[in-house]
N, C-alpha and C positions, 0 to 999 in steps of 0.2 A: 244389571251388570254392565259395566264399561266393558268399551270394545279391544281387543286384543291385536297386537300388530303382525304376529304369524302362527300358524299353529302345523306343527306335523303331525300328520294322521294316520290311520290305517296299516298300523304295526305292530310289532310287540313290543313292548315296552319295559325296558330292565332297566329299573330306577336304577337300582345300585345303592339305594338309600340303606342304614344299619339294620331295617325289615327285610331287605330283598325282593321289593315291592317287583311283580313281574305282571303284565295286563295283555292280555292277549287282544286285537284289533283295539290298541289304544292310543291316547295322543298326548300331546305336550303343548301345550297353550303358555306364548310368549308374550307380553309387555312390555313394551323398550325392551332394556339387556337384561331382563330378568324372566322367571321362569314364574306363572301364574297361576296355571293350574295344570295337574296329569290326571286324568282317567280315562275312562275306556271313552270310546270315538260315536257321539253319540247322534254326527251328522252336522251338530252346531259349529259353525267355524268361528263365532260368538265377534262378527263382522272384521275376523283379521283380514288386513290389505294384500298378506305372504299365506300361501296355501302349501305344503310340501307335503306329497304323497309318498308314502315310505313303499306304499306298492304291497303288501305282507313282508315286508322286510323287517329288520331289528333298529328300534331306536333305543341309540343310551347315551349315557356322560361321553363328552370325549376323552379322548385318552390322556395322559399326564405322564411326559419323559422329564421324570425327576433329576435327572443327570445327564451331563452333554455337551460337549465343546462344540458349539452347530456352523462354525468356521473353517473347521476343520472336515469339511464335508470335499473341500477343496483339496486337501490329502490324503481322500480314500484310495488306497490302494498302493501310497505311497511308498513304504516298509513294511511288509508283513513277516510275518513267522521269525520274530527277534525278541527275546525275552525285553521286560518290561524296561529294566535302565540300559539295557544297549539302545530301543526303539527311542526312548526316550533323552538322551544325552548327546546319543550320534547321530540323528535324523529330525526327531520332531522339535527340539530345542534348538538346533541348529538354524534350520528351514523357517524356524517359526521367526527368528530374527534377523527376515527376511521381509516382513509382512510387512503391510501400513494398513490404515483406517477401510481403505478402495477395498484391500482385498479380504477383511473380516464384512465389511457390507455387503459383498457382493457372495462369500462363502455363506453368510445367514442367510438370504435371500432363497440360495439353494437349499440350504435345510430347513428352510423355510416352507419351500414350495412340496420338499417331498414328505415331511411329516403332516402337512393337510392333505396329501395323497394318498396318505397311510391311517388317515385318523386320528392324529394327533393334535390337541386344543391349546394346551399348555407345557409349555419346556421352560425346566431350569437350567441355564448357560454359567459356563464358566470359562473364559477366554481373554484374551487381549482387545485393544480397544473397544473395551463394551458399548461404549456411547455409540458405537455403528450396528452392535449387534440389537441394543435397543431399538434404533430408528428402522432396521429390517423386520422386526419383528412387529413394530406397529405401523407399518407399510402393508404387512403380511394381516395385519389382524389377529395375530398369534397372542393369547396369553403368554407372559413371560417373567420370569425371575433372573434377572441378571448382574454377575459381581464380576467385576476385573482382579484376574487373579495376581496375585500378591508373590513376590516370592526374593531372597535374599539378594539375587542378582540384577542387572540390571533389565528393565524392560523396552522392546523397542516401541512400545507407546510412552506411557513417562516418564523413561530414563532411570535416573539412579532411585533403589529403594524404598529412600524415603519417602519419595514424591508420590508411591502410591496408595497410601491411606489417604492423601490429602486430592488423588484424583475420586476414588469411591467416594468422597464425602460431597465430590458435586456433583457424582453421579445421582447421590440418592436424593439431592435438595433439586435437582433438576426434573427428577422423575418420581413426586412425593406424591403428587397429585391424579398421575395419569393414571384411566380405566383400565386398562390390559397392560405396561408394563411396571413391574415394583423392584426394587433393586437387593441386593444382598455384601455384604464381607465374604472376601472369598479369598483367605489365604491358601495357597496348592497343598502341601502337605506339611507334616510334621518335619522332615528330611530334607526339606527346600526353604523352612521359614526359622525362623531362628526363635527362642522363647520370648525376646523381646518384642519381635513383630507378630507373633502368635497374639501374645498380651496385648497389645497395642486394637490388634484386630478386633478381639474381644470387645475391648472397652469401647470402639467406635461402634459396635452393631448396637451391643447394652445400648450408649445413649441415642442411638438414631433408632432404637427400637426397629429393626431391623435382621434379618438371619446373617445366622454366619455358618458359611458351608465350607469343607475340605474334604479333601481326601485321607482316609483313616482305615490305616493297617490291610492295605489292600494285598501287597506281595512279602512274603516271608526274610527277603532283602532288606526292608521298609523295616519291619520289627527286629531285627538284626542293627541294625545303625541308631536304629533310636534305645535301644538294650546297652549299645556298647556309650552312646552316646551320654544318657541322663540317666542310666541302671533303672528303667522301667520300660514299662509296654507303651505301645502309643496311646490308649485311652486312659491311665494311671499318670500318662506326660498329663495327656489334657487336663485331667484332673487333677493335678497338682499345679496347676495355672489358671484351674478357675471358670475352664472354657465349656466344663460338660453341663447340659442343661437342654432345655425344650429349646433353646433359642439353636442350637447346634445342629445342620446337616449335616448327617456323617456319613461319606458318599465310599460303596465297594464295602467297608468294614468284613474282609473276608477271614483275617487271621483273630479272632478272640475269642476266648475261652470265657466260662461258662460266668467266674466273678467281673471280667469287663459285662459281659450280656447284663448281668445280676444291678450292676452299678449304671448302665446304662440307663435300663427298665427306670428304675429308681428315680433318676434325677430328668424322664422323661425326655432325653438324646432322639431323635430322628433318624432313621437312615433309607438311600438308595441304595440297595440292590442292584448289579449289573452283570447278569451272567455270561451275555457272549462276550464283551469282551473279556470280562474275567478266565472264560474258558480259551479264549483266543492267546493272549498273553500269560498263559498256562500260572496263572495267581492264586487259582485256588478256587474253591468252592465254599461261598458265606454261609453262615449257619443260622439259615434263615426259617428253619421251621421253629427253632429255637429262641430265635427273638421274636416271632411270631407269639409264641407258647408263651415268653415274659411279659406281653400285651407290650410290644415294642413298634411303632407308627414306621412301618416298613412300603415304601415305593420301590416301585423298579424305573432303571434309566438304561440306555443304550450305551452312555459313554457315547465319544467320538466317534466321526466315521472312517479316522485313522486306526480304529482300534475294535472295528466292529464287523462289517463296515457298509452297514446302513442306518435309517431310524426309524425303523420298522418296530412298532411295539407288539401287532401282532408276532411276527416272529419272536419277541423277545419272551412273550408269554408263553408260546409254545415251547422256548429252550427251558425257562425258568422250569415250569413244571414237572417236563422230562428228567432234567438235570436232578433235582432234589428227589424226585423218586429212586433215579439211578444211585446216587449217594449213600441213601437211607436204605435201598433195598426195600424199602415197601411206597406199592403204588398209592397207596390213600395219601400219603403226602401230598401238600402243596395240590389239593383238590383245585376245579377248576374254579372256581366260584371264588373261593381264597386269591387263587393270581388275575382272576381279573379285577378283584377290589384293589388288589397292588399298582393297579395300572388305572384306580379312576377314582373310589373313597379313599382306599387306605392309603394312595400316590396323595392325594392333597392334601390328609391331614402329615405326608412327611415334611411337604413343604411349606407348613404352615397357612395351609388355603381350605380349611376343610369349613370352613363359612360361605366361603366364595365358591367353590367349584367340586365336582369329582362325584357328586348320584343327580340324580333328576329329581327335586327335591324346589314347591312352591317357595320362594324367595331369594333362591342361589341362583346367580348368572343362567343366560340363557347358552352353555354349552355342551352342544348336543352331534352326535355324528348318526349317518342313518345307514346301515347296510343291508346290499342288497345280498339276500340269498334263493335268488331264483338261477342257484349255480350249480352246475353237475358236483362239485368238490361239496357242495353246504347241501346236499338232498341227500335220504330224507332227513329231517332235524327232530330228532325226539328231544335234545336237550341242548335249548339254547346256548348257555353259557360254556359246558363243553364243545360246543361246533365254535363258540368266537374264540378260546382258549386251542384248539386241537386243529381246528380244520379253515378255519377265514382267514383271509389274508388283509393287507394294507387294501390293495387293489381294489375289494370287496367294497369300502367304502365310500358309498355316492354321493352323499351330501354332507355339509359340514356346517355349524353355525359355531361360531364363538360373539360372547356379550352381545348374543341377540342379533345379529350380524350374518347371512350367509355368508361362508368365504369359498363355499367351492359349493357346484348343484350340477347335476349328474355329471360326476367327473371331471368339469370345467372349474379354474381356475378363478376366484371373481377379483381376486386383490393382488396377485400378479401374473406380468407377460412370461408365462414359461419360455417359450419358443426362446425371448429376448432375453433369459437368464441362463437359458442353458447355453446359449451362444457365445454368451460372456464368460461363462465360465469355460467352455474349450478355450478359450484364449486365454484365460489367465492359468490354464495347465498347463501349455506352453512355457511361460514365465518359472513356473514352478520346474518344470522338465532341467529347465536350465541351471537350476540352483541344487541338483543333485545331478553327482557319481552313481557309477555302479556300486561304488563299494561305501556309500553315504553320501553327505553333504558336503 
């Protein structure tokens, strides 16, 4: 047998694979950026060079924040408590055309640094100058899916409207080849894009083979303007432009009824899930046991940390499962096991990566997160997957690999200077202080 170049040992082991493969004192044998062999820990290190003792800890996929403006980390706490188009028209649109390239680099960096502090391998972005959120994120070592959102008005990266299909299409020929980052279409919503640039986005993801991700039917406003607008729902717009399909992120999907779910299923549509902010910006609650139940490829994402306001997927697991119990009125809902696939298989196959990442699984990427629960809050653990869904936190996790890569080992940092990013960013809140009133921007 060839030699292996890391192996984590001496843990439990929750593949996460579609068996639920679970190995009690098991390990994870790595090969370059891939994953070689899992079973139990049989002493062999099978002469890898990287040794990681999980301690009896939990080893598993890492996490996958399917949705997320990770620049926006820089506007946490910005505006809170303001329904979704006031936050949105008189604060975060505002402020946002205020930005340049400096300060989407340095806002990724920060959601950079704090989702490998939380456990998090892979995020999907959707923001303003991507090409910086790109090169923070393969700085960071971070998986990443990222599209420069698109939207009818002008942007203060490429200026007037049309210029922005024509910047995504060197986003994606620039970054067609790279390991950890892949790109996407990312028109903002139904109510921001017009059907021509909707179409338009379409046809560029089709021939760049490519995803195309929006925001769809998130607040009750949203389905109101597109009713009075093209006398349909948002996914019946989509669908009569041709855009529903496997290739389609459809990110929030809070407001649809049972024939959108029905047509959805059908034509094999994807979506994110995002419950705190959904809960934060009072949107609603997605009907997510029910696209579940249509065999609908369901991830959960944080959304923004203007809107959240962290990127803590443990916490997002904990809201998600509480919330849909509370909803349905029965606790079997949204079991744990179900929302942590949401946050690590069933999160890659929304994003179209369930080859590449999301169980511990011989030939997919090597990304793996290790936690430690030698913790008053994780003792006793009769059931794993419950204690990482109910009771772990981000914090909880000590080690992190992405494409076979440490990026962080007992809570240290390896791929960036915190100290020097969190420094950078007091100072660019400063600038931001400046660019808002009390009573907005």
């Amino acid at each position: 047998m060839n030699p292996v170049d890391m192996v984590i040992k001496n843990g439990t082991v929750l593949a996460m694979d579609p068996g639920r493969t679970a190995l009690e004192n098991g390990a994870v044998w790595v090969t370059g950026d891939t994953i070689s062999e899992i079973g139990p820990w049989d002493g062999d290190p099978r002469g890898a060079g990287t040794v990681i003792d999980a301690k009896g800890g939990l080893i598993l996929p890492g996490l996958i924040n399917g949705h997320t403006h990770a620049a926006m980390s820089l506007f946490r706490g910005l505006a809170d408590d303001l329904p979704l188009m006031d936050w949105l028209n008189h604060y975060i649109f505002p402020a946002e055309s205020r930005m340049d390239a400096e300060f989407v680099y340095l806002g990724t960096l920060l959601a950079c640094a704090e989702m490998i502090l939380s456990g998090t391998t892979t995020f999907c972005d959707m923001y303003l100058f991507e090409q910086e959120t790109a090169r923070a994120a393969r700085r960071a070592g971070m998986r990443c899916l990222a599209g420069e959102v698109l939207y009818d008005f002008p942007s203060p990266n490429y200026g007037p409207p049309e210029k922005g299909l024509a910047y995504t299409e060197d986003l994606i020929k620039r970054w067609r080849d790279d390991p950890l980052v892949s790109i996407a279409v990312e028109p903002h919503s139904l109510f921001t894009c017009s059907p021509e640039l909707l179409t338009a986005a379409g046809e560029l993801a089709r021939d760049a083979e490519v995803p195309l991700v929006i925001h769809v039917a998130e607040t009750l406003d949203e389905i109101a303007q597109i009713k009075e607008r093209y006398g349909k729902s948002p996914v019946a717009h989509l669908d009569s432009l041709g855009l529903l399909g496997p290739r389609l992120i459809a990110d929030h999907c809070v407001h649809l009824d049972a024939p959108a779910i029905d047509r959805m299923a059908e034509v094999g549509v994807r979506v994110v899930h995002n419950p705190e902010s959904n809960m934060k910006l009072a949107s609603g609650v997605a009907p997510v046991p029910e696209m579940l139940a249509r065999g609908l490829a369901v991830g959960l994402g944080t959304d923004g940390c203007a809107s959240n306001n962290n990127l803590d997927l443990f916490a997002e697991m904990d809201t998600a499962a509480k919330l849909h119990k509370l909803q349905s009125m029965d606790p079997t809902v949204l079991d744990a096991v179900t929302v942590l696939e949401m946050a690590t298989r069933r999160g890659a196959a929304a994003l179209g990566m369930e080859g590449i990442t999301g169980s511990l699984e011989p030939g997919k990427k090597a990304d793996i997160i290790v936690l430690d629960t030698d913790k008053p809050h994780l003792i006793p653990m009769y059931n794993p997957y419950s204690h990482i869904v109910y009771a772990a936190r981000g914090s909880d996790v000590i080690h992190s690999i992405i494409n076979g890569e440490p990026v962080m080992r007992d809570r240290r940092l390896l791929t960036l200077d915190l100290d020097e990013i969190i420094r950078d960013a007091d100072e660019k809140a400063l600038e931001v202080r400046s660019w808002v009133r009390r009573d907005g921007p």
